[in-house]
ROGU-878258 format. One record per residue (C-alpha): x, y, z. Coordinates in steps of 0.001 Angstrom, whole numbers, plus 500000, padded with zeros to 6 digits. Last residue first. Layout:
N
XYZ ...
This chain:
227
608168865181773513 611086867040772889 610334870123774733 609521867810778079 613315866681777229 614651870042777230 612720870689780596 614294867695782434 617363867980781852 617517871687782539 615693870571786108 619041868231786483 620944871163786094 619622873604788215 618803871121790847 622444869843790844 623994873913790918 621351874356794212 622708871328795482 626405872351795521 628163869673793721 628928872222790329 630434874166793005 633082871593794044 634140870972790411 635442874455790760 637421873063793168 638581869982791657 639190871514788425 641884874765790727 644063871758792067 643651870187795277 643337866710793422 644482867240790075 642658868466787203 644152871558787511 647782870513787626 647069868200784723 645326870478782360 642247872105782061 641558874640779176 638869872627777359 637510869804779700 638216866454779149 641056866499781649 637932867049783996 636460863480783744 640214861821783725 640884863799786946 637717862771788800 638070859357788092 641851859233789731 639982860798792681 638635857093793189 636296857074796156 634018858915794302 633383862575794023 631367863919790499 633712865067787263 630844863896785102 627761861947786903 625136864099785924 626404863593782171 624337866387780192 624477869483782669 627869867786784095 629581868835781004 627213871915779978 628892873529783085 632148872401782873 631884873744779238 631150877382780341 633692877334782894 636016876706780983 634754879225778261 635311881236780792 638810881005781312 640069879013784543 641958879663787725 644583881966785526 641736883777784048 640560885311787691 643989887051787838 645526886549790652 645736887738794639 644953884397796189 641967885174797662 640873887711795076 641622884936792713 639155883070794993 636890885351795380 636391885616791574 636431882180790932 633897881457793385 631418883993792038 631968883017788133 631336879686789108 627885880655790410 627287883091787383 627768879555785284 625231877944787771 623086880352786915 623886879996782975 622916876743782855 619365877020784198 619090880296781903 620289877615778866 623820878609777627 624962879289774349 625204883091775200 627678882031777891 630465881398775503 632436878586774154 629877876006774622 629932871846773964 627442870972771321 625118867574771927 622889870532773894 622047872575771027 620021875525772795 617048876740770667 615159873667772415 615398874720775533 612812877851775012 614530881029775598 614000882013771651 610472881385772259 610234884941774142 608495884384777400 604869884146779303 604315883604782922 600671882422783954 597535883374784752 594682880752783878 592445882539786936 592386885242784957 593920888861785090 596763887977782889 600094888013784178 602969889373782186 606572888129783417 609100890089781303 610783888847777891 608775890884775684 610374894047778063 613651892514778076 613400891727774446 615199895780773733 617728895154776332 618304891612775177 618406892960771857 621147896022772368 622739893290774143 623071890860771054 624080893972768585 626804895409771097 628366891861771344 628292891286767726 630095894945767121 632710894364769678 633438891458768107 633062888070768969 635539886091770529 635874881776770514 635064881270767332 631384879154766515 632462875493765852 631476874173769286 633067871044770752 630689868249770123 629249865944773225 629590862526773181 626141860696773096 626668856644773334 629433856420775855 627566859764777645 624278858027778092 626500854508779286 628231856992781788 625014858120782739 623272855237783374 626005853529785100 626876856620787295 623152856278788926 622913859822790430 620447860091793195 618004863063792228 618466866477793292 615749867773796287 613461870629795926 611708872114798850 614953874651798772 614767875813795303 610975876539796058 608620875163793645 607733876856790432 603842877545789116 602409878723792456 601791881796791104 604222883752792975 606846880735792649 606272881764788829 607256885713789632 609983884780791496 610849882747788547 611024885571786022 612597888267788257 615078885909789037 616353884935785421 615839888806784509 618474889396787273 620743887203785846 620292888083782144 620636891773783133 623979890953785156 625031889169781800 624595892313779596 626074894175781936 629460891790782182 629490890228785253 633424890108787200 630942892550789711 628778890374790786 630503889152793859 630352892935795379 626660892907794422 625675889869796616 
């Protein structure tokens, strides 16, 4: 709801919302299936950690801030694609939802691990916003800072992490496993990546079925691109 949405930056609020607008508009036509009707696949771990073995990811070389100036320039064009960007529906029977090629997966370099939300997919950054909730609520909870739970660019790569190993950081019988997956991750150490600590739960969210559907249909898309 809007009091969780708040820790959103404008610009990423209007990403969000365009997101929805976008595929309520293809669930109108009959062109997206209902989160709910759709069902994550089984994860085979030995698939993906063999994928992962033989495609580690890249940390980003971008810097971590941009200036004020960058950030005003990239939502000055969101605001100004918004309208390029927004469902249009022909009056045919071929109607359909059209968008700017820059959202297409393949401008997002998925071997590269992201610093920022802007190098997100919109499948990617949902689940993103969806970490963002937690954390929020949580530091609320706890009365901190939402930084000390985890930065955002944390947050960012924990998403692009299990986007591209669907078995990274996942529950199994050996918590040990867990750890080692999230002590990859930029900005978690030890404590965090420990069992009750701040990895695990965040780790939590990226379980959620509606985060696994996300992902998983991110896989899927970028690869349809490629063929």
């Amino acid at each position: 709801g809007p009091c969780c949405m708040d820790d959103l930056t404008a610009y990423e609020r209007e990403r969000l919302e365009r997101i929805r607008a976008n595929e309520a508009k293809l669930r109108e036509l009959g062109l997206l299936a209902s989160p709910s009707a759709r069902k994550p696949a089984r994860v085979d771990e030995a698939q993906v950690r063999r994928r992962k073995r033989a495609n580690p990811p890249r940390q980003s070389a971008e810097p971590t801030r941009i200036s004020q100036r960058l950030h005003a320039q990239r939502m000055s064009a969101e605001a100004a694609g918004a309208k390029t960007l927004a469902v249009h529906v022909r009056d045919t029977e071929g109607s359909a939802l059209s968008q700017g090629s820059d959202d297409a997966p393949s401008a997002v370099d998925y071997t590269r691990l992201p610093i920022e939300p802007e190098q997100l997919d919109d499948h990617e950054f949902v689940v993103f916003t969806s970490l963002r909730k937690y954390r929020l609520l949580r530091s609320r909870q706890l009365e901190i800072e939402p930084y000390k739970i985890a930065q955002n660019r944390t947050l960012c790569e924990m998403v692009r992490r299990r986007r591209n190993d669907a078995g990274w950081a996942i529950p199994t019988d050996e918590e040990s496993k867990r750890t080692s997956d999230l002590l990859e991750c930029w900005g978690i150490g030890p404590a965090k990546a420990s069992a009750g600590g701040f990895g695990f739960e965040l780790a939590a969210v990226l379980d959620d079925g509606g985060s696994s559907t996300r992902l998983e249909t991110s896989r899927h898309e970028s690869e349809s691109w490629q063929e």
